[in-house]
N, C-alpha and C positions, 0 to 999 in steps of 0.2 A: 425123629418122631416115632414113639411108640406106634407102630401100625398092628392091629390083632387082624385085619379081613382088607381086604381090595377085591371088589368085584370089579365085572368087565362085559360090558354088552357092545361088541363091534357091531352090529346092525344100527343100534339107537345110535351110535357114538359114545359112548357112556362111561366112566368110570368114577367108581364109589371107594372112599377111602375112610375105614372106621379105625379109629385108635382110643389108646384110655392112655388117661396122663393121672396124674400124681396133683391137681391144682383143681382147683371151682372151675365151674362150668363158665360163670362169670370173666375170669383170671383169661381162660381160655380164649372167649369171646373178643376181649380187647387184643389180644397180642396176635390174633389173626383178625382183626378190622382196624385195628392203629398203625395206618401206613409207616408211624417212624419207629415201632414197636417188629414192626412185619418185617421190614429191611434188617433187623439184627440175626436173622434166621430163615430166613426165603431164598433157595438158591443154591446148589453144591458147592459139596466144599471147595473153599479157593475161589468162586466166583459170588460176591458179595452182591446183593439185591439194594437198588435202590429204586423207589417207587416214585414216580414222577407228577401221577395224578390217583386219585382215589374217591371213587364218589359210592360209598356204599349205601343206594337205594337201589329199584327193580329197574332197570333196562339201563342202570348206572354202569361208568367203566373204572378198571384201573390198569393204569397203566405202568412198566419197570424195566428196569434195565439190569442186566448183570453185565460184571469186570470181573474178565481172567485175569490171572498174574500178570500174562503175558500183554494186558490192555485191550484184547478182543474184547469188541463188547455183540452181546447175543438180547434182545426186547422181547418183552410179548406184553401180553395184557387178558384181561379177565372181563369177562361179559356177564353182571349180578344179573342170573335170572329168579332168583328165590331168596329171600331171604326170612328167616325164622330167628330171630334174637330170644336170646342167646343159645339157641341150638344149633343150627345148621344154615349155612348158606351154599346158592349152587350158582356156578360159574360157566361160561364158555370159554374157554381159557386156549389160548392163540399165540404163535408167534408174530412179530409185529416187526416192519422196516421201520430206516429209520425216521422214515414222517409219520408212523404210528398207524401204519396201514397194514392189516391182516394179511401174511403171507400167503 
């Protein structure tokens, strides 16, 4: 991901992450809210994201799973608290056991 700025507010909990890409705002919009579009690129390298649930409305979740090589698997999930289509959406973003409960 093209990142230009990441801010960082440890009191709020906070982090902002601005990038510029090469694609419509639009292009951009789906392939980070199309959960099967999101798994092709969500996730460090070698551990491939696959997204299990996704409800992108306000107090919506989603939830995923990454696979290492080696078959560890490491969850979390995302808490929609904001969404602004096709601009910006903001997230509580968690790691997750494996019953999908916030560590």
């Amino acid at each position: 991901m093209p990142v230009t700025a990441v801010t960082t507010d440890p009191e709020a909990l906070t982090m902002t992450l601005i990038g510029d890409f090469a694609a419509p705002v639009e292009r951009l919009w789906r392939a980070f809210t199309d959960p099967t579009q999101l798994d092709r690129f969500w996730g460090p390298p070698g551990w491939p994201a696959t997204f299990t649930s996704f409800d992108l409305t306000p107090g919506g979740r989603a939830q995923y799973q990454m696979t290492s090589p080696q078959g560890e698997v490491s969850r979390g999930g995302w808490e929609f608290t904001a969404i602004d289509e096709p601009h910006r959406f903001e997230v509580l973003d968690s790691f997750l056991n494996g019953d999908g409960d916030v560590l």
